[in-house]
C-alpha positions as a Markdown table, in Angstrom:
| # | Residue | x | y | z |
|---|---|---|---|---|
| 1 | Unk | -74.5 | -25.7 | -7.3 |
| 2 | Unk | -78.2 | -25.7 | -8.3 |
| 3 | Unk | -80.2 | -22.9 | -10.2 |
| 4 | Unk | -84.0 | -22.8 | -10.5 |
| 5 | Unk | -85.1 | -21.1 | -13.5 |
| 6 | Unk | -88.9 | -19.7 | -14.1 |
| 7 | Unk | -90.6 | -22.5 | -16.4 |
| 8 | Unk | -91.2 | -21.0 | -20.2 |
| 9 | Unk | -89.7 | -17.4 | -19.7 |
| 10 | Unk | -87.9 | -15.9 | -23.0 |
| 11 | Unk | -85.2 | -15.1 | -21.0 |
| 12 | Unk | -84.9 | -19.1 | -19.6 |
| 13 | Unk | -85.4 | -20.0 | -23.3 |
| 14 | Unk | -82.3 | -17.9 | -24.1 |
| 15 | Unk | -80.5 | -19.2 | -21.2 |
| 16 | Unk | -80.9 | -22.5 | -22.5 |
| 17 | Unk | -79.9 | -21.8 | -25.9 |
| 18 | Unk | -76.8 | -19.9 | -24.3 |
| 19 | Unk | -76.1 | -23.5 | -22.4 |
| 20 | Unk | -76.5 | -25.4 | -25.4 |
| 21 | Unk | -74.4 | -23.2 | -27.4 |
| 22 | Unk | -71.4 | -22.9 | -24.3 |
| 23 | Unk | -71.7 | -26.7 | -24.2 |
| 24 | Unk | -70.6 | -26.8 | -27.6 |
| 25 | Unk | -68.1 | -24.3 | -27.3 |
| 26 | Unk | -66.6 | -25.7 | -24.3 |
| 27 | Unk | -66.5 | -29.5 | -25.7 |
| 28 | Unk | -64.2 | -28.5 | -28.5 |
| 29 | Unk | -62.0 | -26.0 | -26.9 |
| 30 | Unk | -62.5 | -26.3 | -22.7 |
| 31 | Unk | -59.5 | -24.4 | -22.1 |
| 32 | Unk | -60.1 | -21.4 | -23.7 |
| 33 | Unk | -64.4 | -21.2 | -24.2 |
| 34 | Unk | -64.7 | -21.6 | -19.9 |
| 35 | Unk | -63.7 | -18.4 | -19.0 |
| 36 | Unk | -66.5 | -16.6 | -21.5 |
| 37 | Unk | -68.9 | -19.3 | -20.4 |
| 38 | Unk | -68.5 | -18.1 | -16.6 |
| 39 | Unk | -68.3 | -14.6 | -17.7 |
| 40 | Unk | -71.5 | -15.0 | -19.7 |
| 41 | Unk | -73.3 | -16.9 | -17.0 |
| 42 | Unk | -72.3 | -14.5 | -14.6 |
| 43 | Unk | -74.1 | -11.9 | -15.9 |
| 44 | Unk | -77.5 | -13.5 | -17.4 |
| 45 | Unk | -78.3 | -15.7 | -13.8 |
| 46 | Unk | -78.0 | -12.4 | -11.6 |
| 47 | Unk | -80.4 | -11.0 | -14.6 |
| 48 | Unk | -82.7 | -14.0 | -14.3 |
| 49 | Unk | -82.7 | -14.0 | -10.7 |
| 50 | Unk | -81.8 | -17.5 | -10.5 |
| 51 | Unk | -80.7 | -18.0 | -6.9 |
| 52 | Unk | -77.6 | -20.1 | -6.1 |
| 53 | Unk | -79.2 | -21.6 | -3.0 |
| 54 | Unk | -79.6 | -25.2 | -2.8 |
| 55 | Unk | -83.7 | -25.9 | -4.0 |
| 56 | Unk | -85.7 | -26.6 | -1.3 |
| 57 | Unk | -86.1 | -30.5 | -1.2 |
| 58 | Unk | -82.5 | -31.2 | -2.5 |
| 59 | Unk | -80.6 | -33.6 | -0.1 |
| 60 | Unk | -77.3 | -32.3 | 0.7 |
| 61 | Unk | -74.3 | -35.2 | 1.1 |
| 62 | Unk | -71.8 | -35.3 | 4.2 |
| 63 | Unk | -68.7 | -36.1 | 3.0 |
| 64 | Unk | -66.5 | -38.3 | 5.5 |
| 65 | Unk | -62.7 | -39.6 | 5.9 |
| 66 | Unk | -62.0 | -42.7 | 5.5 |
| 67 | Unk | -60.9 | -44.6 | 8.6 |
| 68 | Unk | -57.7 | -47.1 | 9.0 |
| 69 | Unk | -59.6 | -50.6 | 9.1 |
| 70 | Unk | -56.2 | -52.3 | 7.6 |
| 71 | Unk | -55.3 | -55.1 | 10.6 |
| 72 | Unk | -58.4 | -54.8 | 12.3 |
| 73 | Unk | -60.8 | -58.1 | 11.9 |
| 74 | Unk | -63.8 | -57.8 | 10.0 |
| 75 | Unk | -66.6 | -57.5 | 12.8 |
| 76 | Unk | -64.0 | -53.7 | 14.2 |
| 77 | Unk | -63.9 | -52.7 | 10.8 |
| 78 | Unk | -68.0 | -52.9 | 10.6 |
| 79 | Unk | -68.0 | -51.4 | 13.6 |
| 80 | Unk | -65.7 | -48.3 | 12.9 |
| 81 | Unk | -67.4 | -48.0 | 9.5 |
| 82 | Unk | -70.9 | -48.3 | 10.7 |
| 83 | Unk | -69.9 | -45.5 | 13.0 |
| 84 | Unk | -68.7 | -43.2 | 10.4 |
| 85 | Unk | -71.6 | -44.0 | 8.2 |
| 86 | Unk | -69.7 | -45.9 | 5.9 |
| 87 | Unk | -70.9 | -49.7 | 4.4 |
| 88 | Unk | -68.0 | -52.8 | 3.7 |
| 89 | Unk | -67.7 | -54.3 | 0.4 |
| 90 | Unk | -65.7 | -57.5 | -0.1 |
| 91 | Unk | -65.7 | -59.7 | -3.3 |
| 92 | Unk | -66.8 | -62.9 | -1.1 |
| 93 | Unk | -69.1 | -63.4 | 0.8 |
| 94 | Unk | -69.0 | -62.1 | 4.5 |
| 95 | Unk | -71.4 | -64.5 | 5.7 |
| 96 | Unk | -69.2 | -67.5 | 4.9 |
| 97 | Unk | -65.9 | -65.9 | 6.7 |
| 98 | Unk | -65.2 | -65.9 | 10.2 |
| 99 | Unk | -65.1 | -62.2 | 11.2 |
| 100 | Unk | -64.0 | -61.7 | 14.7 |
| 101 | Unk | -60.7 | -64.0 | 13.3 |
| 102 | Unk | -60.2 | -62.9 | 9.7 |
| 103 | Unk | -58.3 | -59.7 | 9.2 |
| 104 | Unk | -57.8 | -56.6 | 6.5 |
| 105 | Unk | -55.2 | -56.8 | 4.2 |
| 106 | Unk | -55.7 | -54.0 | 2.5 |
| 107 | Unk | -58.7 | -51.3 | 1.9 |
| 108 | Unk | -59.8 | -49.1 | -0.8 |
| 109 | Unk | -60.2 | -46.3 | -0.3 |
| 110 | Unk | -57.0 | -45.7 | 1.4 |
| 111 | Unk | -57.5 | -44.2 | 4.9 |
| 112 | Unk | -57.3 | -40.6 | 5.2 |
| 113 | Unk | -59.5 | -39.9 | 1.7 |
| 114 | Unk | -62.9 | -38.1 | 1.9 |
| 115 | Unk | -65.8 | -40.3 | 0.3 |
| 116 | Unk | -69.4 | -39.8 | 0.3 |
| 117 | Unk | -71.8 | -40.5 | 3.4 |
| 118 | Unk | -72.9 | -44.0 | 2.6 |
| 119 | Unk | -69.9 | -44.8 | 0.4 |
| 120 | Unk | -68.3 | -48.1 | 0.4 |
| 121 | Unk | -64.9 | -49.5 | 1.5 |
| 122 | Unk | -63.9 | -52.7 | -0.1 |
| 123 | Unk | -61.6 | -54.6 | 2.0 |
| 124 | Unk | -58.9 | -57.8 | 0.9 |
| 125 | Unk | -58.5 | -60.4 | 3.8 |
């Protein structure tokens, strides 16, 4: 969640002090100082006019589930993780192995988990 505040306002100025000052609050005693820091912010960003709306130029990121690589060789599992926009991470190099006859062990993440567009899967032959 993003907020865009006017630059230099009095009331943005008090904002930030109220952040600063929730911050602390919050470091040394979460539990009980986030309620009154939402209840606070609640009321001073409708005030301010700050609008919850992503800011214009802001890149949203897809979030996608893993896939089940584990017995597939290594030139499927590029394929299935190309295909889900996904990269493959292995701790040697995949140059030096041959892919269409060396096969996953064992993946992390685990299939089935929700990663990041763009996120990495390391693989164990």
């Amino acid at each position: 969640m993003c907020f865009a505040i006017a630059p230099k306002t009095y009331l943005a100025k008090r904002l930030s002090y109220v952040m600063k000052l929730s911050v602390a609050i919050i470091t040394q005693g979460g539990g009980v100082a986030a309620p009154v820091g939402g209840q606070i912010f609640s009321e001073i960003l409708p005030y301010l006019e700050v609008n919850k709306e992503a800011v214009e130029g802001e890149e949203s990121i897809n979030q996608v589930e893993v896939p089940d690589i584990t017995g597939k060789s290594i030139k499927e599992a590029e394929e299935i993780l190309k295909e889900n926009n996904l990269q493959i991470r292995m701790n040697e190099e995949l140059e030096a192995i041959d892919k269409e006859n060396t096969y996953i062990k064992n993946q992390i993440p685990q299939s089935g988990i929700v990663v990041n567009e763009k996120s990495a899967v390391t693989i164990e032959v």
